[in-house]
C-alpha positions in Angstrom: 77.8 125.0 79.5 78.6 121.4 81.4 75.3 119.6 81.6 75.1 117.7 85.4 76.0 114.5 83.9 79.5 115.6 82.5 80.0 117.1 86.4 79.2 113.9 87.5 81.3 112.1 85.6 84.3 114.3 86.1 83.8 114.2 89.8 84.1 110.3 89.6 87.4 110.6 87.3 89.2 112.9 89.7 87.9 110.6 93.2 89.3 107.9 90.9 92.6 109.7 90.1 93.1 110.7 93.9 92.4 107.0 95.2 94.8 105.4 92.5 97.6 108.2 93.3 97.3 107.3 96.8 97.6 103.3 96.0 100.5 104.2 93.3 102.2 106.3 96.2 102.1 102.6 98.1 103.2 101.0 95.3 106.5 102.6 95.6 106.9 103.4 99.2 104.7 100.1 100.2 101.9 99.9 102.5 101.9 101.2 105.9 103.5 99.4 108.4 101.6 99.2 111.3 102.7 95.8 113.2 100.9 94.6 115.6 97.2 93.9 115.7 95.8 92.6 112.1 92.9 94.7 113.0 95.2 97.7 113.1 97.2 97.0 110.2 94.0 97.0 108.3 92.0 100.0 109.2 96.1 101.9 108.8 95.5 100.7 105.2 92.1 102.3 105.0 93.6 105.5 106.4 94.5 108.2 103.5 91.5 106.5 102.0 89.1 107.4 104.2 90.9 111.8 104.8 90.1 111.7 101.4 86.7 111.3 101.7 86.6 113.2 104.9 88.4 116.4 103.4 85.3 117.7 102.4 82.5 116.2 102.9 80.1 118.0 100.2 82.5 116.6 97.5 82.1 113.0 98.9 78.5 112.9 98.7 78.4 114.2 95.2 80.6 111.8 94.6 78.6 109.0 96.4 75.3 110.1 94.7 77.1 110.1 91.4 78.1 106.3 91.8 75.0 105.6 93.4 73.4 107.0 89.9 74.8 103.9 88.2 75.3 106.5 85.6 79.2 106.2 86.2 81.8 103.4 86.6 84.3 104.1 89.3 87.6 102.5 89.6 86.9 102.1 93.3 84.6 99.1 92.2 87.3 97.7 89.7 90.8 97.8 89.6 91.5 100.1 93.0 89.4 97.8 95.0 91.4 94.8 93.4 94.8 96.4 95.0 92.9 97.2 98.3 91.4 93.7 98.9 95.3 92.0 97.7 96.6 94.1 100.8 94.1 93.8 103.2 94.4 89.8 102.1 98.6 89.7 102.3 97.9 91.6 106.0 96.0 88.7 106.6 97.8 85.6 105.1 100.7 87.2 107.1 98.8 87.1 110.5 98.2 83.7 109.9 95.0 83.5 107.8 95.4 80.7 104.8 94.9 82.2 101.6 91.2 81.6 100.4 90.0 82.6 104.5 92.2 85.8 104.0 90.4 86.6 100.1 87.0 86.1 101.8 87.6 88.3 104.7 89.3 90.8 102.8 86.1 90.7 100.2 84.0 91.3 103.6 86.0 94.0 104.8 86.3 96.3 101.8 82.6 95.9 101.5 82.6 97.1 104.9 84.4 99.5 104.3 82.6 101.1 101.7 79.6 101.2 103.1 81.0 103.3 105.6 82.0 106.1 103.0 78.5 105.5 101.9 77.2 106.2 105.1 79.4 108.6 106.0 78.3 110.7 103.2 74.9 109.5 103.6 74.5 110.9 106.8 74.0 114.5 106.5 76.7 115.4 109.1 80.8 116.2 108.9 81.2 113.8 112.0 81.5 110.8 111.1 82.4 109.2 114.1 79.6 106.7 114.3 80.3 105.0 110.8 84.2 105.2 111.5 83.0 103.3 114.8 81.0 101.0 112.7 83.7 100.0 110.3 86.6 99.0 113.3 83.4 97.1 114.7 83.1 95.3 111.4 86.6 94.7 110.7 87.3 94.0 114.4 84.4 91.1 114.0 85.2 89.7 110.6 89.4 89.4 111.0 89.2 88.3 114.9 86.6 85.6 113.8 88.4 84.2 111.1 87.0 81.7 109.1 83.9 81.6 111.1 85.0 80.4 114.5 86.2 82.6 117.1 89.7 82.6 117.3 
């Protein structure tokens, strides 16, 4: 018999393996093009992230509770959110951001977005319409005032 720890930990390892598929799948193919609004081109990048989590939403909050344990490391802290802020930083630097503006920003959004799959998961309810709401807020706010000053 599994003890709840080992479940734990398994759960973490396939989350992990689903987010760094969908990253390797962009690795190959690239990221989504959405031109247009950096705003938009963001939250497109956040997209098969965020079905992922939304696919069932018992699963993610085992899987939030496990990582909120601090019992288990999850890539999503480490390596995968390395490849997500690098994109959500190029998306950026090519809308005009300089570099260092575009690492802070991207740092702000993925934090952002995070908490919203914490949220999400936190909130006792398959809709999650309010912290989806509350993450294009925050994104809209940090990338449209770039670098502190209203663009």
């Amino acid at each position: 018999m599994m003890a709840v720890g080992d479940k734990a930990a398994i759960l973490v390892e396939l989350f992990d393996r689903r987010i760094a598929a969908l990253h390797s799948a962009r690795d190959t193919q690239g990221a989504p093009a959405a031109p247009g609004r950096p705003v938009d081109e963001v939250l497109t990048l956040f997209a098969p992230f965020v079905e992922v989590f939304t696919a069932d939403q018992d699963l993610a909050r085992h899987y939030a509770a496990a990582l909120v344990s601090g019992r288990h490391r999850a890539g999503v802290f480490d390596e995968l959110a390395g490849v997500l802020r690098r994109e959500i930083a190029d998306v950026l630097t090519r809308h005009g951001f300089t570099r260092p503006a575009a690492e802070r920003a991207a740092t702000a959004v993925h934090l952002a977005y995070l908490g919203t799959l914490f949220m999400g998961a936190g909130s006792g309810t398959d809709d999650l319409g309010g912290p989806v709401e509350d993450l294009v807020a925050a994104v809209e706010f940090i990338i449209e005032n770039r670098e502190g000053n209203p663009s």
